[in-house]
C-alpha positions in Angstrom: -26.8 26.3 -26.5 -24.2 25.8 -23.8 -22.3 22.4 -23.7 -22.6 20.3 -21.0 -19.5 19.8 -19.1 -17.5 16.8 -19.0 -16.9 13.8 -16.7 -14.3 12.2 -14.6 -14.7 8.6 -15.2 -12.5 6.9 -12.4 -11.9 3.5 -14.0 -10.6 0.1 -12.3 -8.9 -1.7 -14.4 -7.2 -5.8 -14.1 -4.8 -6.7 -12.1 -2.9 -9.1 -14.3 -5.6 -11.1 -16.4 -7.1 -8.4 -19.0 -10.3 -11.1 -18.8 -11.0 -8.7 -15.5 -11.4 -6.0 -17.6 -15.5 -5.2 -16.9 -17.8 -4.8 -20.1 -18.4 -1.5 -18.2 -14.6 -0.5 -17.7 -14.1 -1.1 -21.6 -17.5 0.6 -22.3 -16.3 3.6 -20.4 -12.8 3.5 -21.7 -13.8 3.7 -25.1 -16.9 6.4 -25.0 -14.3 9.0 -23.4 -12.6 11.7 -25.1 -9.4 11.2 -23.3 -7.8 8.8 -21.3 -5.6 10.0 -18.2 -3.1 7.3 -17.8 0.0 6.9 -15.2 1.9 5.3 -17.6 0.6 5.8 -20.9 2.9 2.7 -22.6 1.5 0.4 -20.1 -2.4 1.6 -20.9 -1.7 1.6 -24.3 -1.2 -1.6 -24.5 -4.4 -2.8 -22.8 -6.1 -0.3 -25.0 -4.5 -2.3 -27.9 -5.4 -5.7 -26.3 -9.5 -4.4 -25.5 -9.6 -2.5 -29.5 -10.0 0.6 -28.0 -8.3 3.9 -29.5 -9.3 6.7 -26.9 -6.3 9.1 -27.3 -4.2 9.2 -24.0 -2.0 11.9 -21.9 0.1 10.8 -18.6 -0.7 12.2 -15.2 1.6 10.4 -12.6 3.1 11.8 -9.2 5.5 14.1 -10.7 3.5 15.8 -13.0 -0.2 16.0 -12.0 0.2 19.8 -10.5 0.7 21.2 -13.8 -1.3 18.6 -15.9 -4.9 19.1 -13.6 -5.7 22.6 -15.0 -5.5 20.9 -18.9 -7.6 18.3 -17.6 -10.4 20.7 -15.5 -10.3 22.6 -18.8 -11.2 19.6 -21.3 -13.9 18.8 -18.6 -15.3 22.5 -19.1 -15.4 22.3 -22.5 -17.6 19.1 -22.5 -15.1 16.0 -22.4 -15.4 12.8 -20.4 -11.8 12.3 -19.1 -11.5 8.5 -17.6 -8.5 8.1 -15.4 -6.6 5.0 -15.0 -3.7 4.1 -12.9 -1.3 0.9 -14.3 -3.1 -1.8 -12.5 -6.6 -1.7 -10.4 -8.3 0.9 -8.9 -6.9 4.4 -9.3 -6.1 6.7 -6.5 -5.6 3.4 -4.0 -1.8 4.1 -3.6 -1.4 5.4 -7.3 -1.7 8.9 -8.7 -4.7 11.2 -9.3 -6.1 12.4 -5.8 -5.7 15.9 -6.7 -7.2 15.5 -10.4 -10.1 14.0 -8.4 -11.1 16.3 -5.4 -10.2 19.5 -7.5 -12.9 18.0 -10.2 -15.2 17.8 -7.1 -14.3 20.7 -6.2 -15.1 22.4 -9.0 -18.6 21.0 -9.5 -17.7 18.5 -12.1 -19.5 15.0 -11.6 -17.1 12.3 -10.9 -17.9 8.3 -11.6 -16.2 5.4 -10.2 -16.5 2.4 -12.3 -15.4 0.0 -9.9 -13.4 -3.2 -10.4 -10.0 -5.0 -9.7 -7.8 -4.4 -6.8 -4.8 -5.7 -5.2 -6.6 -5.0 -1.9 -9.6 -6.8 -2.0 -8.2 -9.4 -3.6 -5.5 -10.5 -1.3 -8.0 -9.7 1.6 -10.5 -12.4 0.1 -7.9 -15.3 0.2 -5.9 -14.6 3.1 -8.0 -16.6 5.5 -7.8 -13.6 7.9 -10.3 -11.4 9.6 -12.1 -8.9 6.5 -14.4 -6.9 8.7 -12.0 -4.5 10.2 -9.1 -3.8 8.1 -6.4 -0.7 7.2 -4.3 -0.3 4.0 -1.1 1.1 4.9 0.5 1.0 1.2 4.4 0.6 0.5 6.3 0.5 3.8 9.3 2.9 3.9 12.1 1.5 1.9 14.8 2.7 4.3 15.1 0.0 7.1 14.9 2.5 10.2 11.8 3.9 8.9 10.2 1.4 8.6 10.9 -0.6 11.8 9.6 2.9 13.3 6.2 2.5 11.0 5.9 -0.8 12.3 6.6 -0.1 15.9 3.6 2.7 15.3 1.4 -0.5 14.2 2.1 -3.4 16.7 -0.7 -2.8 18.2 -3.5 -2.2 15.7 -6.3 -4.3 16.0 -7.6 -4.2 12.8 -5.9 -6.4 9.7 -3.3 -4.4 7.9 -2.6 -4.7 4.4 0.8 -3.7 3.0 1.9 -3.8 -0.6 6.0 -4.8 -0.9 9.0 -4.6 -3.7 10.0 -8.1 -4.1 14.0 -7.1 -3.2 12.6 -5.9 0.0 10.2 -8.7 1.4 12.6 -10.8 3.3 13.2 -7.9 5.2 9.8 -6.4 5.6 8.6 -10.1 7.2 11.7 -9.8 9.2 10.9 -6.7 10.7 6.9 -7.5 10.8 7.9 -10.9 13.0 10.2 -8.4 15.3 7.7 -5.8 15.9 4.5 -7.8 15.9 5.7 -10.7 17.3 6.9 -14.4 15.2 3.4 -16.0 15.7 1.0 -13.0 14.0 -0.7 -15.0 11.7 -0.4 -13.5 8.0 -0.5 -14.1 4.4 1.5 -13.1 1.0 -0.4 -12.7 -2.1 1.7 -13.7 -5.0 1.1 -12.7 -8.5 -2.6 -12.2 -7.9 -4.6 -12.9 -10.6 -1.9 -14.5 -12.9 -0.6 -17.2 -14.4 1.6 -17.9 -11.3 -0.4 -16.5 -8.6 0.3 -18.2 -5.0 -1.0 -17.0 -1.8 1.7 -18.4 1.1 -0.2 -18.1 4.5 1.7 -18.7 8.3 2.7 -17.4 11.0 5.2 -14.1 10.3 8.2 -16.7 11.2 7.0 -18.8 8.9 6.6 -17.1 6.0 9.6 -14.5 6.9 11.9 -18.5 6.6 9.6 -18.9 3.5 11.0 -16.1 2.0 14.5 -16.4 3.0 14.1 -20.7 1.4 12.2 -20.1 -1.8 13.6 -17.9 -4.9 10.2 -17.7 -6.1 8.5 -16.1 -2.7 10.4 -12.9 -4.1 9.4 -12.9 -7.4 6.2 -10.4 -8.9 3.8 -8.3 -7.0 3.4 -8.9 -3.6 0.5 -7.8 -1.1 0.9 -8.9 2.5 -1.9 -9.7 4.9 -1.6 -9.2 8.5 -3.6 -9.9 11.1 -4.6 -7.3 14.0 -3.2 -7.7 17.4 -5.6 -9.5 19.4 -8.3 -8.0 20.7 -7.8 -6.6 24.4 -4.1 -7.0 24.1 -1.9 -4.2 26.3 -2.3 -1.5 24.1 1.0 1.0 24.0 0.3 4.3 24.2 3.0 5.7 20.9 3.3 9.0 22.4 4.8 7.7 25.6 6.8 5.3 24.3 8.5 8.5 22.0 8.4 11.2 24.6 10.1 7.9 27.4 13.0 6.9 24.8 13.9 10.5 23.9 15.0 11.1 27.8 16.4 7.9 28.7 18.6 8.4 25.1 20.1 11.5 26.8 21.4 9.2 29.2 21.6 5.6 28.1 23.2 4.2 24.6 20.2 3.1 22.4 20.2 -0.8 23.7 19.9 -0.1 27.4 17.7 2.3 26.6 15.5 0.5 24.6 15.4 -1.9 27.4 14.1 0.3 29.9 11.8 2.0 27.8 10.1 -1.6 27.1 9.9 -2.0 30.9 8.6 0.9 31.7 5.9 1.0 29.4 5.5 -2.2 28.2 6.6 -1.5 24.4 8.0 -4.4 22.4 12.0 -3.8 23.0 12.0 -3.7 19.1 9.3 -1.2 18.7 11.5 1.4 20.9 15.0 0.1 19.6 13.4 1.7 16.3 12.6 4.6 17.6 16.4 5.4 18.6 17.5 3.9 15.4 15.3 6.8 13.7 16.5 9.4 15.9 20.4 8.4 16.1 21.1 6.1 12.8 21.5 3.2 15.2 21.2 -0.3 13.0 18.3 -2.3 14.2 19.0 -5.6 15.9 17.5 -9.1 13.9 14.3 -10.1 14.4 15.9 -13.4 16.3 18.6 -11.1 18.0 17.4 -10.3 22.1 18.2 -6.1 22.5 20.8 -5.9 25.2 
């Protein structure tokens, strides 16, 4: 008789608090075969902490190419793989998209067992609008790319969620105030779900003079809450902006033409001063600094 193939168990798991930890996440955990984990110390652990001993193997960005065929084989043969990432719900800015449509792909039956995420959680505190909302993930670490990201963002009307390194938040609300204006009304999710979780909620000048007062602001996992520009704003149309500030920046020096570019179209003078600072290496004004 011909075995049955496997399945791909996509399992949530907590956030912080292992009491988040479903009685069906631990169910499915411990009735797989094989567990494939981001970080296998880190899942190990919870294993440890829920008594479960399902044998693990890593699959994280720099080695899921090669490690899918291993794991589309074990699901041939018969064996429920579960895949977890370090925290929450898998695939949600963590590894394991290609495990997961190539599985589909290949007629295998793929399970979400839902649970924790950064996410949702942050979006049900924030005290901002839920029913329209975008997840935009890590912004770019380097500064001009990500005053350019943000400049590609001012005017989305839906609320954006971002997650942040703690080294880099005073800047990120910096740039967020500059490019979205200082009186966007947002939130930081602290810690979520742990001992010292706090949830600071302001205007982006607020919270960006928050972060700049308080050591703590900077300290764990952060998720930050924005909300949407308001609806019926002056929308900018991107592509003009672009295609305006690469021909006055044949002519002008980045400020002036910045400056023109924001007349002309009706850009935030930030949002186009980043787009020369992508395309030249120019340093971005403050967000309290007027573009000349």
């Amino acid at each position: 008789m011909l075995k049955a193939p496997g399945r791909l168990l996509v399992v949530a798991t907590p956030i912080g608090n292992l009491a988040d930890l479903s009685p069906r996440a631990l169910e499915a955990l411990g009735s797989a075969a094989l567990i494939a984990a981001e970080d296998t110390r880190h899942t190990r652990l919870l294993l440890q902490a829920a008594g479960v001993a399902t044998p693990l193997v890593s699959l994280h960005a720099h080695n899921e190419s090669q490690r899918v065929p291993e794991l589309l084989e074990r699901l041939a043969d018969g064996t429920d793989v579960a895949l977890v990432s370090d925290a929450g719900t898998p695939l949600l800015s963590d590894p394991g998209f290609e495990l997961v449509s190539r599985a589909a792909a290949a007629g295998f039956a793929v399970h979400t067992i839902p649970g924790p995420s950064a996410i949702t959680a942050a979006l049900s505190v924030a005290g901002l609008p839920t029913h329209r909302f975008c997840f935009e993930g890590f912004l770019p670490a380097r500064a001009a790319e990500r005053r350019a990201a943000l400049a590609q963002l001012a005017h989305e009307t839906r609320t954006l969620v971002f997650f942040e390194a703690p080294h880099r938040i005073e800047a990120a609300l910096a740039d967020l105030a500059a490019h979205f204006g200082p009186q966007r009304r947002a939130a930081v999710a602290r810690e979520l779900t742990k001992t010292h979780e706090t949830i600071y909620r302001g205007t982006l000048a607020e919270l960006h003079a928050r972060a700049r007062a308080e050591q703590n602001f900077a300290r764990g996992e952060l998720t930050v809450v924005v909300a949407g520009a308001a609806a019926g704003a002056d929308a900018v149309d991107a592509g003009e902006l672009r295609r305006t500030m690469d021909i006055l920046l044949r002519e002008l020096p980045p400020g002036r033409a910045a400056a023109t570019a924001a007349a002309l179209t009706g850009a935030p003078r930030a949002a186009a001063y980043a787009l020369a600072a992508t395309r030249d290496g120019a340093p971005a004004p403050p967000a309290d600094e007027e573009i000349p």
